[in-house]
C-alpha positions in Angstrom: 15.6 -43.8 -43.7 13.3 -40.9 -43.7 9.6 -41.4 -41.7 7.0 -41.5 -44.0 4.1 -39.3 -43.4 0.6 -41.2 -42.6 -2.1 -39.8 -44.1 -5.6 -41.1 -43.6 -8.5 -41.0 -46.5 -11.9 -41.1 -45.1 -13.5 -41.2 -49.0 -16.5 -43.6 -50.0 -15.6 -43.2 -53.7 -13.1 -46.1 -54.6 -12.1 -44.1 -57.9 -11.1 -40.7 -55.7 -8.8 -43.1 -53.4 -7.0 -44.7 -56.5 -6.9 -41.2 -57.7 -5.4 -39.9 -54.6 -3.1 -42.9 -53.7 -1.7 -42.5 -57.4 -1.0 -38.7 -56.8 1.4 -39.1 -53.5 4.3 -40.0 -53.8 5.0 -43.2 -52.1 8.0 -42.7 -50.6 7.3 -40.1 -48.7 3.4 -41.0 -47.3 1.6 -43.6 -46.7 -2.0 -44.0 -47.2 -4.6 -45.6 -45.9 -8.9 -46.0 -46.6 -12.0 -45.9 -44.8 -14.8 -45.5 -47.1 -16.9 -44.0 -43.5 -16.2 -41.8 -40.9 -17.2 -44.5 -38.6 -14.1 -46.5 -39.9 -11.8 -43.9 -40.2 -12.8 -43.1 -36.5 -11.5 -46.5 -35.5 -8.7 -46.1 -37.3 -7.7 -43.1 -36.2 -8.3 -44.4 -32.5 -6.0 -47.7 -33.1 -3.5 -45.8 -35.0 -3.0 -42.3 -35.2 -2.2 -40.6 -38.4 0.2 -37.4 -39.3 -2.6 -36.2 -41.3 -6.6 -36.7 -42.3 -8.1 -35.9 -45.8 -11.8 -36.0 -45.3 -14.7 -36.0 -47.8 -17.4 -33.7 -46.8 -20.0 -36.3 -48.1 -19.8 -40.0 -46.6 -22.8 -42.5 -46.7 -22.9 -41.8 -43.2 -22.3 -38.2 -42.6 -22.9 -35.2 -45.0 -21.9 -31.7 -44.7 -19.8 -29.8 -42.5 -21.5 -32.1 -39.4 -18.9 -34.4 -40.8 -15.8 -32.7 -39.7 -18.3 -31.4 -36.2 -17.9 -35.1 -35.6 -14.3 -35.8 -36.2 -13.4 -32.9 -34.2 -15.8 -34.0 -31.3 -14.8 -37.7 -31.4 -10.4 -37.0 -31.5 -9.4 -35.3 -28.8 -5.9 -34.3 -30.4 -6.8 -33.4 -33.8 -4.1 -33.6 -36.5 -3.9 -31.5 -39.6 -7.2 -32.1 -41.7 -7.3 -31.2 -45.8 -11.2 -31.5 -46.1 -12.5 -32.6 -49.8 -15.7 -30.8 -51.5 -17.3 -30.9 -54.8 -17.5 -27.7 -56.9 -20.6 -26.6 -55.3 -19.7 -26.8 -51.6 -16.6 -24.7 -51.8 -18.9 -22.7 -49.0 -18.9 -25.3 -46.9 -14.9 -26.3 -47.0 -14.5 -22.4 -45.9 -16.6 -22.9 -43.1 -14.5 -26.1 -41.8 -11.4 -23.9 -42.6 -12.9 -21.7 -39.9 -13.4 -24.6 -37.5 -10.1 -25.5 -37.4 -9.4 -27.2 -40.6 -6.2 -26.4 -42.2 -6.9 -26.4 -46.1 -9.2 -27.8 -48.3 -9.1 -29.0 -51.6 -11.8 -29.7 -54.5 -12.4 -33.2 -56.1 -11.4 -32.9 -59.5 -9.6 -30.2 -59.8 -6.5 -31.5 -57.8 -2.9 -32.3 -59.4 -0.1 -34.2 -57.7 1.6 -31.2 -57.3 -1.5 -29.5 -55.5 -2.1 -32.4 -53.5 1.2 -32.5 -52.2 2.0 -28.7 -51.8 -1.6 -29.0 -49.9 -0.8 -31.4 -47.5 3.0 -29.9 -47.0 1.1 -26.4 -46.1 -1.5 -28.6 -43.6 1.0 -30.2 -41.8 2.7 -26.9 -41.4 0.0 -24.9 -40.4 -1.2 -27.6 -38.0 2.1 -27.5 -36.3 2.5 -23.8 -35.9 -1.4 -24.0 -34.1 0.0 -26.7 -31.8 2.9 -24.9 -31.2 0.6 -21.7 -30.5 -2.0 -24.0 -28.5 1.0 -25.4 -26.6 2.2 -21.9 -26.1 -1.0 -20.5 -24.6 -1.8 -23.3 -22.6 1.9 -22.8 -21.0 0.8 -19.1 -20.5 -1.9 -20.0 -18.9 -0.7 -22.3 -16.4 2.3 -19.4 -16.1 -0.1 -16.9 -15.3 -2.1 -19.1 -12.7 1.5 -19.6 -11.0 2.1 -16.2 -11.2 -1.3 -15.4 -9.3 -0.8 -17.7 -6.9 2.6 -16.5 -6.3 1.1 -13.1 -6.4 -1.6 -13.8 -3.5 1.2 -15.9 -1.7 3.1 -12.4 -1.6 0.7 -10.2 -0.8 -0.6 -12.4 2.1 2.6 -12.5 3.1 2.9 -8.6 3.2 -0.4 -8.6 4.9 0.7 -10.7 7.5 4.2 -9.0 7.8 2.0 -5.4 8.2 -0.1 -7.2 10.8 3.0 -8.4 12.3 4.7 -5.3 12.7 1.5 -3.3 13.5 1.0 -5.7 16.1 4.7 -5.6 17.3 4.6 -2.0 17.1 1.8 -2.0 19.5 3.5 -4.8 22.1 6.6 -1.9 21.9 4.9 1.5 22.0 2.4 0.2 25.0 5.3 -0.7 27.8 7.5 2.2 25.8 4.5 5.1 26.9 4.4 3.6 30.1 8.4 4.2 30.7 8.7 7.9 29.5 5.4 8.7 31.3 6.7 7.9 34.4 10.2 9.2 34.1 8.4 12.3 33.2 6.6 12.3 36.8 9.6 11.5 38.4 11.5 14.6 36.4 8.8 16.8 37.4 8.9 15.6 41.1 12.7 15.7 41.3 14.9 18.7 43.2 18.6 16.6 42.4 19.8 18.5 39.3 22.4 15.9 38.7 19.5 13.1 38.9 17.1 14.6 36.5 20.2 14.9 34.0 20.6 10.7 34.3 16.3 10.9 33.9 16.9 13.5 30.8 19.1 11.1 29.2 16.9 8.0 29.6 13.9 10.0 28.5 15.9 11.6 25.3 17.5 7.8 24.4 13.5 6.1 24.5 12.6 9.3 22.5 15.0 8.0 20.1 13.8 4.2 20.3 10.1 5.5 19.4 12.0 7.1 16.2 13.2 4.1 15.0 9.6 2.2 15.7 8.3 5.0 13.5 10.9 4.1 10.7 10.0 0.8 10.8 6.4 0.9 10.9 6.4 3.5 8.5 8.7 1.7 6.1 6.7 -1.8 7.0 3.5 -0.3 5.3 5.0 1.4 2.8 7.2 -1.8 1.4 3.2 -3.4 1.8 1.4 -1.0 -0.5 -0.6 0.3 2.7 0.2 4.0 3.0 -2.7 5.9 1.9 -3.1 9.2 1.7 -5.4 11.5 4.0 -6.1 14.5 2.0 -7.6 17.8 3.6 -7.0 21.1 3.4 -4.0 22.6 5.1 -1.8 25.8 5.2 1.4 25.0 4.2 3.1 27.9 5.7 1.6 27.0 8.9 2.9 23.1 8.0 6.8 24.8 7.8 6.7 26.8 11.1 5.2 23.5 12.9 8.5 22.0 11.5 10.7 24.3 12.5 9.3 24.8 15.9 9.6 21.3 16.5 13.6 21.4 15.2 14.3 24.8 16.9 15.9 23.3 19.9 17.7 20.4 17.8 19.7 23.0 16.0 19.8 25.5 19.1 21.7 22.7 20.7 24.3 22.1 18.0 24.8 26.2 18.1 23.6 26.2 14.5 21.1 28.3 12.4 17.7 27.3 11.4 16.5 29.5 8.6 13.1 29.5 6.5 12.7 31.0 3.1 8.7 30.6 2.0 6.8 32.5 -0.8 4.3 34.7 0.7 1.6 33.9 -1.9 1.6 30.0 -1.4 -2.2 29.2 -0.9 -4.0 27.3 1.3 -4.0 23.9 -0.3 -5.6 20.6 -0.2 -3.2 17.6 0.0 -2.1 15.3 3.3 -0.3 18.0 5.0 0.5 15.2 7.7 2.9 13.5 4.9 4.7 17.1 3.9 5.5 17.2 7.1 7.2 13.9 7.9 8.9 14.8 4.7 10.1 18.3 5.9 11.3 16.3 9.5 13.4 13.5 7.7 15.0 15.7 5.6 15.5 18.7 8.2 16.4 16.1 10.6 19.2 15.0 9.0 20.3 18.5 7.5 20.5 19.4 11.7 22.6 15.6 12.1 25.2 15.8 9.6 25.8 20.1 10.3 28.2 21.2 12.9 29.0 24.8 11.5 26.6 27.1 10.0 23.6 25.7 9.7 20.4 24.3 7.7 17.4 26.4 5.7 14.0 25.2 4.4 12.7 27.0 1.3 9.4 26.8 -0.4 7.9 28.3 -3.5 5.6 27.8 -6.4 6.1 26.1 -9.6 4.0 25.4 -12.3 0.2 25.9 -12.3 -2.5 24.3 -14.2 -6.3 23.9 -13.8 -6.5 24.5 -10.1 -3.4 22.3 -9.6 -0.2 24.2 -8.6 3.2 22.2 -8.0 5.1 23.8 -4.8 8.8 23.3 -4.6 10.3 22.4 -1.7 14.5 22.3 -0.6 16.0 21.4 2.4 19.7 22.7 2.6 22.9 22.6 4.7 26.2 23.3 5.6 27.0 20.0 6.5 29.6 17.1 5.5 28.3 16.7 2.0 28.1 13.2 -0.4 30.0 12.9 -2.6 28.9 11.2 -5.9 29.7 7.4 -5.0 27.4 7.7 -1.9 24.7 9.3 -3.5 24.2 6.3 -5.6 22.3 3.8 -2.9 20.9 7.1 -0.7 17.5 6.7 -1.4 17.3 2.5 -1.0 16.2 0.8 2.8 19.3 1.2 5.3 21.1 2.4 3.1 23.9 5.5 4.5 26.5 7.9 3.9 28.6 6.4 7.0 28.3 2.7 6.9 31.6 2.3 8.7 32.0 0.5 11.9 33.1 3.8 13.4 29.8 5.0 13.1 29.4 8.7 14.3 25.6 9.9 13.2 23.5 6.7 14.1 20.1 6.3 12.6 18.1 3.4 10.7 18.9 5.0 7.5 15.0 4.7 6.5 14.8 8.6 6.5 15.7 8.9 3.4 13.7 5.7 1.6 10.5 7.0 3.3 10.8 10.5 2.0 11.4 9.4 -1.5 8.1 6.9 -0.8 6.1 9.4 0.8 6.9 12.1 -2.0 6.0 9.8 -5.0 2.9 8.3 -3.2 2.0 12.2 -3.5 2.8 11.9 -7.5 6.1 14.5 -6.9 10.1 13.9 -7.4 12.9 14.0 -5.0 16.6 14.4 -5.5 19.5 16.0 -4.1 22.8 18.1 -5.0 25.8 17.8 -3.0 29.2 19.2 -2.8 31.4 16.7 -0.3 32.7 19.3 2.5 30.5 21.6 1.9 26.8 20.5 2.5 23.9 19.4 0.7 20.4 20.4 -0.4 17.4 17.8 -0.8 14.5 18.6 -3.1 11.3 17.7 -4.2 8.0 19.2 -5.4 4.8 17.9 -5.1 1.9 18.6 -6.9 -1.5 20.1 -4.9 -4.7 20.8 -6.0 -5.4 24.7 -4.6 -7.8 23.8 -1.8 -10.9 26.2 -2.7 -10.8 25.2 -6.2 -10.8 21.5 -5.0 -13.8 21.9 -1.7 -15.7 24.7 -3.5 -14.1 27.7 -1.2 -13.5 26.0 2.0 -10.6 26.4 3.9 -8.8 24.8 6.7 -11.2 22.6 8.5 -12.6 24.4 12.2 -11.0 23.6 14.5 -11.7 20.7 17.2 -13.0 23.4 19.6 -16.0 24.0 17.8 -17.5 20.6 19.2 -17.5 22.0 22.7 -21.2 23.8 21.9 -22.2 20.0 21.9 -20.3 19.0 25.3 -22.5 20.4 28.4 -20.5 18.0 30.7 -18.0 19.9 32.4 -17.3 18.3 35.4 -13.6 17.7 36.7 -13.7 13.6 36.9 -12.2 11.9 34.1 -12.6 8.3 33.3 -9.8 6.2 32.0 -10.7 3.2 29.8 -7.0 1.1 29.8 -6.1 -2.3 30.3 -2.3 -1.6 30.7 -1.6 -1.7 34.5 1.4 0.3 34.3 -0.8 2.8 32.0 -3.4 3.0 34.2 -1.0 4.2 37.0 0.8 6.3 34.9 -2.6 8.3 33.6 -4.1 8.2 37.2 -0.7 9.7 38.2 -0.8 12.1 35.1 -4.5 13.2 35.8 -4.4 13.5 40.0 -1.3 16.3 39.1 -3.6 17.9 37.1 -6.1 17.7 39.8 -8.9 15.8 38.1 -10.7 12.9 40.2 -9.8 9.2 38.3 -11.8 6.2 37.7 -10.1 3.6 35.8 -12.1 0.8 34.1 -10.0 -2.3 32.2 -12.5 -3.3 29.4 -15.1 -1.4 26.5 -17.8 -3.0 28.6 -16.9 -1.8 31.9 -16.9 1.4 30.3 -20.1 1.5 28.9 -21.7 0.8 32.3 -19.0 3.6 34.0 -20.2 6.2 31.5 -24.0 5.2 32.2 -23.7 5.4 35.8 -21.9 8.2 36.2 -21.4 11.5 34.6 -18.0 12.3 33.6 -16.1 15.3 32.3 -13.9 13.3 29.2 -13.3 9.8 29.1 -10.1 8.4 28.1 -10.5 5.3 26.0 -7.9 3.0 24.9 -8.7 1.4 21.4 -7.2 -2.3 21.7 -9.8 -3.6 24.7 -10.5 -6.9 25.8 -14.1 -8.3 25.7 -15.5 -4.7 23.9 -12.9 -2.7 21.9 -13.0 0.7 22.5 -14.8 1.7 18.9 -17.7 -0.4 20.1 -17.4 1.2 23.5 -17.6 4.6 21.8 -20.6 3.7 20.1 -22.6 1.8 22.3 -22.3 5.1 24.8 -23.1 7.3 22.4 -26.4 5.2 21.4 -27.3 5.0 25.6 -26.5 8.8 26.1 -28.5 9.8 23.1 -31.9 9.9 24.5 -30.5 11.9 27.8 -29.2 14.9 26.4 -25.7 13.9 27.2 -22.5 14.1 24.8 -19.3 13.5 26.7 -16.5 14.2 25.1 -14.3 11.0 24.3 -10.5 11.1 23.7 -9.4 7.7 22.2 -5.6 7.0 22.5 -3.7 4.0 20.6 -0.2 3.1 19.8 -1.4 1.8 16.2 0.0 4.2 13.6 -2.4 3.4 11.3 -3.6 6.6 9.2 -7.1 5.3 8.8 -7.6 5.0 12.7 -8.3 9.1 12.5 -11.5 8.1 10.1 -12.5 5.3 12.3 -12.3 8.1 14.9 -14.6 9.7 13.0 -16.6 7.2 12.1 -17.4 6.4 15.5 -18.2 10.1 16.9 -15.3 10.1 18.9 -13.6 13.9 19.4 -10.0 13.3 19.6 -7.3 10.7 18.6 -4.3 10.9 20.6 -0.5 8.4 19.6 1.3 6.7 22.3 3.4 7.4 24.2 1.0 10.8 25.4 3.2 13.6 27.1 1.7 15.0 30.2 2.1 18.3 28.5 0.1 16.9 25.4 -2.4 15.2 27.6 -2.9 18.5 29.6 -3.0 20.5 25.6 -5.6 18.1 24.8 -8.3 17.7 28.0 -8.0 21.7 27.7 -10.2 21.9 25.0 -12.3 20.1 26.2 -12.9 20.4 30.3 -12.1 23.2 32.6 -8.9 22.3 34.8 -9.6 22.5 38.9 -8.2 26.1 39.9 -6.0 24.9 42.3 -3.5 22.7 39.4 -3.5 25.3 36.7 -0.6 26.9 38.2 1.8 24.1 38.8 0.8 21.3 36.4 1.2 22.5 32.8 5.1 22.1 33.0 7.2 22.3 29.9 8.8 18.9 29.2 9.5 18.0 25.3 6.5 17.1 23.4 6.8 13.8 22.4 6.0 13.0 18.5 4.2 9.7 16.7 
């Protein structure tokens, strides 16, 4: 048998609730009285009804205060038809718009109304639960969602932080190894000796590579590569490309050609990032090419409002993809030789990074390929032309400029490191070059070093103990301040953070230098800032391999 509807009748009028009882049809509701709200209440509360039709005017409530009250006193409303006189049709409206679901006037009602009425209420009233349910499920969906959203991103936090912080534990003791196979290399007569040092210093070359990847790929997976954005030549950003690859390809007895249009403007972007790019991708060209050889062109695109898009391709005569391994290129680890047999090596993050870096940037990136016969990668990038962007400025001055400020040109350096084996390796790096070395292990013995005593540069290591080298930085700035003094600070990290160059900044300090430090970089950058004793310029700026962050 079919459940009967309940219906409820708060009406004080004994004639409307014969009325009203007479009009339903019995076998589908059933009805029952309260001649107050106060009644109906406590029915309501002992037994629960499918729907309510309230009169508007009981002895003890008048108005549309009578349905405030019902809908204050039930928590879980049910479908309510409200019941007005002629004159109060106002009224009903208003309830309507309080969450009543129809409303009907005394006297004018018909079985058939009553019952199309209360069909329509119960109907409406279950579509607004339905929709209330709905919501209230979105809701708590979109809390779990949050949560789960912080969860993650804490979690990538903590994984950057990780892997910053790993990345710092492996490029510290990493710096100290190829530093001092460097001194030995220099030191060494035995041609067969230096060729077993060669290859140790060439295979932790290629262990800092893959840090790089992974840091790289680490932050960008996190959402934490920003951009650093300055003005930069990109001509000048190709030839330090090639200059770095030159004796890559010169090994493998294969050409390195550049094709760049002439009129390419100076142009304001994070020259930095192009150039990663242009490595990756030249990288690999060099990797996969044994005959012929690998070209880098360049040239403008579209222009629009100051904003010019500059085309970029790196080609070569290499093994070529065919079109099944083009299709997972661009993804994390992913490679054309995935094979046990292995022959090229490499994380195969290259690729993933470029593709990150170059949309980061707001450009595209893709590749055609002919298997055999070699490939060419390439993207463009949109730049905004650099005077139209910093109102006819160029490329920043150079770092020498800051020498006019630097009156300290004494030869003793000072060496702020709390590495042991880095403190022997930059007193051994320094005495070649003929400089006198103090070495300090903290930010605070350094403040009281640089107080003390007058030195040429100091070397400072970021990551102290007790005083970090930023506060070190600033605190001798502040004491040197009222003497005169400005000497020149060179800060050195193994954090490949971009934003440590604007802490540099920040902090007034002149030069920001990656480990592992070359000697031949080290000696580049004290250079420009402190005049080398006589007797070491001849011997000590030797030509061992840069080495890259």
């Amino acid at each position: 048998m079919e459940k009967k509807t309940s219906i409820l009748l708060i009406e004080d009028n004994e004639a409307d609730y014969i009325l009203t009882r007479e009009m339903l049809d019995r076998r589908k509701f059933s009805l029952t009285w309260a001649q107050t709200l106060a009644d109906g209440l406590k029915i309501f509360q002992n037994e629960p009804t499918d729907i309510i039709l309230l009169d508007l005017g009981v002895p003890d409530s008048v108005g549309i205060v009578t349905f405030d009250k019902l809908r204050k006193q039930i928590e879980r409303m049910p479908a309510v038809i409200v019941l007005t006189g002629n004159d109060d049709e106002e009224i009903a409206k208003e309830a309507l718009a309080r969450g009543a679901q129809d409303y009907l006037v005394k006297g004018d009602s018909s079985p058939e109304l009553l019952n199309r009425s209360i069909r329509y209420a119960l109907e409406r009233h279950n579509c607004d639960r339905q929709l209330r349910e709905s919501n209230e499920q979105l809701l708590l969906l979109n809390e779990q969602l949050k949560a789960t959203r912080d969860e993650a991103l804490a979690a990538c936090r903590l994984k950057s932080e990780f892997v910053a912080n790993i990345s710092h534990e492996l490029r510290t003791p990493l710096a100290g190894v190829l530093g001092m196979i460097e001194i030995v290399y220099d030191g060494m007569s035995d041609e067969d000796q230096k060729e077993l040092l060669q290859v140790a210093k060439e295979s932790g070359q290629h262990l800092l590579s893959i840090f790089n990847d992974l840091l790289d790929f680490s932050k960008m997976e996190a959402g934490y590569m920003r951009l650093r954005e300055t003005a930069f030549d990109p001509k000048e950003a190709i030839k330090s490309v090639l200059d770095l690859m030159t004796s890559m390809a010169h090994k493998k007895n294969i050409f390195l050609l550049s094709e760049v249009e002439p009129e390419l403007p100076i142009l304001y972007g994070d020259g930095s990032k192009l150039r990663q790019i242009l490595l990756n991708l030249l990288g690999n060209a060099i990797k996969f090419t044994s005959e012929g050889g690998t070209k880098i062109q360049a040239s403008l695109g579209d222009s629009t409002d100051g904003v010019i898009t500059v085309q970029f391709a790196v080609s070569d005569t290499g093994i070529g993809i065919s079109p099944s391994e083009r299709k997972h290129l661009f993804e994390p680890f992913s490679q054309v030789d995935n094979s046990s047999t292995r022959k090229y090596g490499g994380t195969g993050l290259g690729l993933a990074i470029s593709k990150g870096l170059v949309e980061l940037m707001g450009g595209r990136i893709g590749l055609s390929s002919i298997k055999g016969k070699g490939s060419t990668f390439f993207f463009s990038i949109p730049f905004h032309v650099a005077d139209e962007r910093t109102g006819g400025s160029s490329v920043p001055a150079p770092a020498e400029d800051k020498l006019n400020f630097c009156p300290i040109l004494n030869g003793d350096i000072l060496v702020v490191e709390d590495n042991a084996v880095l403190q022997m390796l930059r007193k051994r790096q320094l005495e070649n070059f003929g400089f006198q070395v103090d070495i300090v292990a903290n930010g605070k013995l350094a403040v009281r070093a640089a107080i003390e005593r007058s030195y040429g540069v100091i070397l400072m290591d970021l990551q102290l103990p007790e005083m970090d080298g930023y506060q070190a930085a600033e605190e001798i700035r502040r004491l040197q301040k009222s003497s005169g003094l400005r000497t020149p600070i060179i800060a050195i990290t193994a954090s490949m953070d971009p934003q440590e160059q604007q802490r540099c900044t920040a902090f007034d300090i002149d030069e920001l230098l990656r480990k592992p430090v070359s000697a031949e970089l080290l000696a580049t950058t004290l250079a420009k800032w402190i005049d080398f004793p006589k007797e070491s310029a001849d011997t000590k700026m030797h030509s061992s391999d840069l080495l890259f962050d």
